[in-house]
C-alpha positions as CSV (number, residue, x, y, z in Angstrom):
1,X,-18.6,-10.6,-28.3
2,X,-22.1,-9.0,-26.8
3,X,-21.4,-10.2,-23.6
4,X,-18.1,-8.6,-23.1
5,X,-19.2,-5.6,-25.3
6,X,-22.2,-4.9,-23.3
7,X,-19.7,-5.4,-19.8
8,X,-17.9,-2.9,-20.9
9,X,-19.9,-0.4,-21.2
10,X,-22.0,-1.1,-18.1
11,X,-18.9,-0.5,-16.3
12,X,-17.5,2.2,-18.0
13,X,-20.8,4.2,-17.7
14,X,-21.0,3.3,-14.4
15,X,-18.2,5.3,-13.7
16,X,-19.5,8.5,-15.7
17,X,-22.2,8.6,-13.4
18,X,-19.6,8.9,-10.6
19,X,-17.8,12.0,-13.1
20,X,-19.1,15.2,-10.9
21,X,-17.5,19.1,-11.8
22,X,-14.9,18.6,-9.5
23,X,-14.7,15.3,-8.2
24,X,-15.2,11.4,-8.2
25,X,-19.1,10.8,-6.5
26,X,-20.4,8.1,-4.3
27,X,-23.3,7.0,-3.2
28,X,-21.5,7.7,0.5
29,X,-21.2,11.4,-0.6
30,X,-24.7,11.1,-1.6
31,X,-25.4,10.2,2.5
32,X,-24.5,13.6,3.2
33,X,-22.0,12.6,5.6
34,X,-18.9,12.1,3.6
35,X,-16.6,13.7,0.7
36,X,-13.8,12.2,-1.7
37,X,-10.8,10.7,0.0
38,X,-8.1,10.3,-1.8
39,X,-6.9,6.7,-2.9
40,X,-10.7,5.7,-2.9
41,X,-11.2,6.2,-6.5
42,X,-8.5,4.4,-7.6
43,X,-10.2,1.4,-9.8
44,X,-12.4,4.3,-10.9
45,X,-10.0,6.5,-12.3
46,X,-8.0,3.7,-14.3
47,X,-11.1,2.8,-15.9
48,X,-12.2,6.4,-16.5
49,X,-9.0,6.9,-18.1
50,X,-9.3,4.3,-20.7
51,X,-12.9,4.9,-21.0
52,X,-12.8,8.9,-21.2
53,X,-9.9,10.1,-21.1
54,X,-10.4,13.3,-18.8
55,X,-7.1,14.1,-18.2
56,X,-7.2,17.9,-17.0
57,X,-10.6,16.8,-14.3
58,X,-8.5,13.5,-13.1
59,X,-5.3,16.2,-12.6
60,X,-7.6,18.4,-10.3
61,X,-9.4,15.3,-8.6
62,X,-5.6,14.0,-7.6
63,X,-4.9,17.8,-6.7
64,X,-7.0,18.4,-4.7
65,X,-6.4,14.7,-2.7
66,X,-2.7,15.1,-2.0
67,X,-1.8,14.2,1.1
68,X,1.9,15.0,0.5
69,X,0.9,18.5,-0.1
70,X,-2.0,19.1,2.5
71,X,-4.2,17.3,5.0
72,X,-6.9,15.6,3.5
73,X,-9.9,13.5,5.1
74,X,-8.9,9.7,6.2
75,X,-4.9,10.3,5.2
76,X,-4.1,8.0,8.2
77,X,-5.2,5.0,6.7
78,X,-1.8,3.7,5.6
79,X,-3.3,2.4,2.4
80,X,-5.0,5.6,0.8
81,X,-2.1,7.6,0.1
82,X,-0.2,4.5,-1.7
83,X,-3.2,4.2,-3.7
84,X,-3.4,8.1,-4.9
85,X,0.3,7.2,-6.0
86,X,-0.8,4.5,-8.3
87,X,-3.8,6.8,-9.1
88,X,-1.3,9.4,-10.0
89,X,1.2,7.1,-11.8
90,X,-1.9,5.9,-14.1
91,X,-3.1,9.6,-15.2
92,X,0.9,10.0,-16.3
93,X,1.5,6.9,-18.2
94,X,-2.5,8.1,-19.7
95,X,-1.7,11.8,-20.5
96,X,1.8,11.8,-20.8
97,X,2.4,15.1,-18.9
98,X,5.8,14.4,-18.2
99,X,6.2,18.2,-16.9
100,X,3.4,18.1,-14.2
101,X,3.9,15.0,-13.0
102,X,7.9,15.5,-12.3
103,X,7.5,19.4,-11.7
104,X,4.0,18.6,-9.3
105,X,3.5,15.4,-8.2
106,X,6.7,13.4,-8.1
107,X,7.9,14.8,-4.8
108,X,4.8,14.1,-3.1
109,X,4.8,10.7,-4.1
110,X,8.4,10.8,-3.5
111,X,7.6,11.8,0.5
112,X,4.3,9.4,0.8
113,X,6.5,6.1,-0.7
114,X,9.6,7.1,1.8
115,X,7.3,7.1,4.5
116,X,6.2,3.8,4.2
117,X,9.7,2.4,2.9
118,X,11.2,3.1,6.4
119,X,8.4,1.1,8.2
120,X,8.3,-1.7,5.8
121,X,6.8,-5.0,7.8
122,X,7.5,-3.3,10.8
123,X,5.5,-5.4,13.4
124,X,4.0,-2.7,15.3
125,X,2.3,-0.6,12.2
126,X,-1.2,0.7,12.6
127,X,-2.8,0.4,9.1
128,X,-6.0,1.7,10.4
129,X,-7.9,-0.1,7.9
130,X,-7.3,-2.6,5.2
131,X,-10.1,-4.2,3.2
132,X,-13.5,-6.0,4.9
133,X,-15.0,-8.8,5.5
134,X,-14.9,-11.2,2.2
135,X,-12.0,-9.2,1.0
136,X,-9.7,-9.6,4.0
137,X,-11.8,-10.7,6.8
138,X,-10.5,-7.3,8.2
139,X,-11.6,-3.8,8.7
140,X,-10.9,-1.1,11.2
141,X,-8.2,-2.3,13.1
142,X,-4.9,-1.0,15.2
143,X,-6.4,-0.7,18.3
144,X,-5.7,-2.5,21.5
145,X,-5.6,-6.1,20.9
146,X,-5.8,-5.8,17.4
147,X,-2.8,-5.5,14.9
148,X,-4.8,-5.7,11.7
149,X,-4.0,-9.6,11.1
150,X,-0.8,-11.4,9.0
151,X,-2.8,-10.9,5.6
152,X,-3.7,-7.5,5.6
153,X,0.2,-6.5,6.6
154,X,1.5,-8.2,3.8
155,X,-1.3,-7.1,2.1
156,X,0.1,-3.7,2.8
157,X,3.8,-4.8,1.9
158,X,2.9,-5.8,-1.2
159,X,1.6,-2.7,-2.0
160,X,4.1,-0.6,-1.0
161,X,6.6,-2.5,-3.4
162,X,4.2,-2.3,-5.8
163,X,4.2,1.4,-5.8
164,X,7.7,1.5,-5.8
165,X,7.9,-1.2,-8.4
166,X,5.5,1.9,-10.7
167,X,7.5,5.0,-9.6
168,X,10.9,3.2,-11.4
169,X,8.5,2.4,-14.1
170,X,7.1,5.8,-14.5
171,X,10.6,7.7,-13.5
172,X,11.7,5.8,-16.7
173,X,9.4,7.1,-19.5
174,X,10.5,10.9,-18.3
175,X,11.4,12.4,-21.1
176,X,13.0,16.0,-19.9
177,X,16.4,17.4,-19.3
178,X,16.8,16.1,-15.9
179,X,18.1,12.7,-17.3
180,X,20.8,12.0,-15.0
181,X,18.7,13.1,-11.6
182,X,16.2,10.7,-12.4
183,X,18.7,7.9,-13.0
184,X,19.9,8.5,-9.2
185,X,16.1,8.5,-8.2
186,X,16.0,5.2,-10.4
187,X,18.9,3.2,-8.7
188,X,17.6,4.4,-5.1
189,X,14.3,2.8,-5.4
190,X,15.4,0.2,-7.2
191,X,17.6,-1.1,-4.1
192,X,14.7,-0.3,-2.3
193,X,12.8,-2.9,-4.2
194,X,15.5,-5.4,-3.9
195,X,15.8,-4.9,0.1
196,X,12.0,-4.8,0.3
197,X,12.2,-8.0,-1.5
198,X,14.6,-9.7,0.6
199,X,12.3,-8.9,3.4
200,X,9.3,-10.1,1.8
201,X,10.5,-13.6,0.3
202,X,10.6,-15.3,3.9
203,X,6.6,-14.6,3.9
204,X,5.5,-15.8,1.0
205,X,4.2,-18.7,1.6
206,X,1.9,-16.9,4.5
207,X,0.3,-14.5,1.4
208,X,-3.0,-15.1,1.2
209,X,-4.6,-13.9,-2.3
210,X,-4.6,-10.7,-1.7
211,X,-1.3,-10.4,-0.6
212,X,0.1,-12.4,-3.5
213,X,-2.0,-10.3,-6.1
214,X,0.4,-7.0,-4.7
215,X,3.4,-9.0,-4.8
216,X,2.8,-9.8,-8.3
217,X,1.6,-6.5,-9.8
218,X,4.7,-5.4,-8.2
219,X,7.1,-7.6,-10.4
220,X,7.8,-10.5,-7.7
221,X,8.1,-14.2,-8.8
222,X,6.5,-16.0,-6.0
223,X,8.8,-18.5,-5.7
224,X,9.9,-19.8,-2.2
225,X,12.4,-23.3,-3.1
226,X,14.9,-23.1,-1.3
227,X,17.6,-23.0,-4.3
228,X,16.4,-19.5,-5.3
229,X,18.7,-16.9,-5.8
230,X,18.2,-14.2,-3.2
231,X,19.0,-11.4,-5.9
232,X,16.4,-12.5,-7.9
233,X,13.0,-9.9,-7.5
């Protein structure tokens, strides 16, 4: 198919000539006024992935953007970090480097996921920002008066179970001597997911499309009759 053919390349060289030394590029780095944030990228590094396959210069970009390991720019917006995570979680499944990602990166994502675990659809939570205008009607948000809106928190829910939904997945294809370790890791996050669930369910019907996108890239059935069975992700 030429259509689909040629779409795939435009997009894959699009992001080629975002492929710097060291990092992902922008046309905001390109202002002068900004630099990589982590999470940013993440569309752009799946694709580069498939695409290219630069495993070792996607390893140092998510390096050197780890807020679980240092301070990086913009790691108060609630979202970014989650989205380095899934970032991460794609270059593993991609290269397979079961030893850095357990050995390097696994506790960080570890300590970035907990965070967010034990403020799940807390009322009060200050995303900072989550999406814009046609995406979410939203932007920066958190200050007075402004809680960030119903669709952007569960927004944010969703993708916080859908990170946790990936780190079972990923903890999974390990393939090491810690075996029994990472089934303890496993069945902790798994009842995370089912709590995180339960919590969710009642909401549901509130998701807008965005919401319900995360919810579903994160294994839920979005399902809200009222015969359901609770256990049931």
């Amino acid at each position: 198919n030429n259509i689909l053919t040629r779409s795939w390349y435009t997009g894959a060289y699009a992001v080629r000539l975002t492929m710097e030394e060291s990092r992902l590029n922008s046309v905001l780095i390109e202002r002068g006024d900004r630099v990589a944030i982590q999470g940013d990228g993440h569309p752009t590094m799946a694709a580069a992935l498939v695409a290219f396959a630069p495993y070792q210069f996607m390893e140092g970009v998510l390096n050197r953007t780890d807020s679980g390991r240092r301070s990086v720019v913009d790691q108060s917006i609630k979202a970014y970090p989650l989205y380095w995570c899934l970032s991460v979680m794609d270059w593993y499944w991609a290269s397979g480097s079961d030893e850095v990602f357990e050995q390097y990166f696994l506790e960080d994502i570890r300590k970035l996921l907990d965070a967010r675990i034990a403020d799940f659809l807390q009322p009060d939570i200050n995303l900072v920002w989550m999406g814009w205008d046609d995406r979410l009607g939203n932007g920066w948000c958190g200050g007075p008066g402004d809680d960030c809106g119903d669709e952007a928190k569960l927004t944010f829910a969703g993708l916080v179970l859908r990170v946790c939904h990936d780190l079972v997945h990923s903890l999974w294809g390990l393939n090491n001597s810690s075996a029994a370790a990472n089934k303890s890791l496993i069945s902790y996050y798994q009842t995370q997911i089912q709590n995180m669930t339960k919590h969710l369910k009642p909401h549901l019907q509130s998701c807008g499309v965005h919401a319900s996108a995360n919810a579903i890239n994160a294994g839920m059935l979005l399902s809200t009759n009222d015969d359901d069975d609770d256990d049931d992700p």
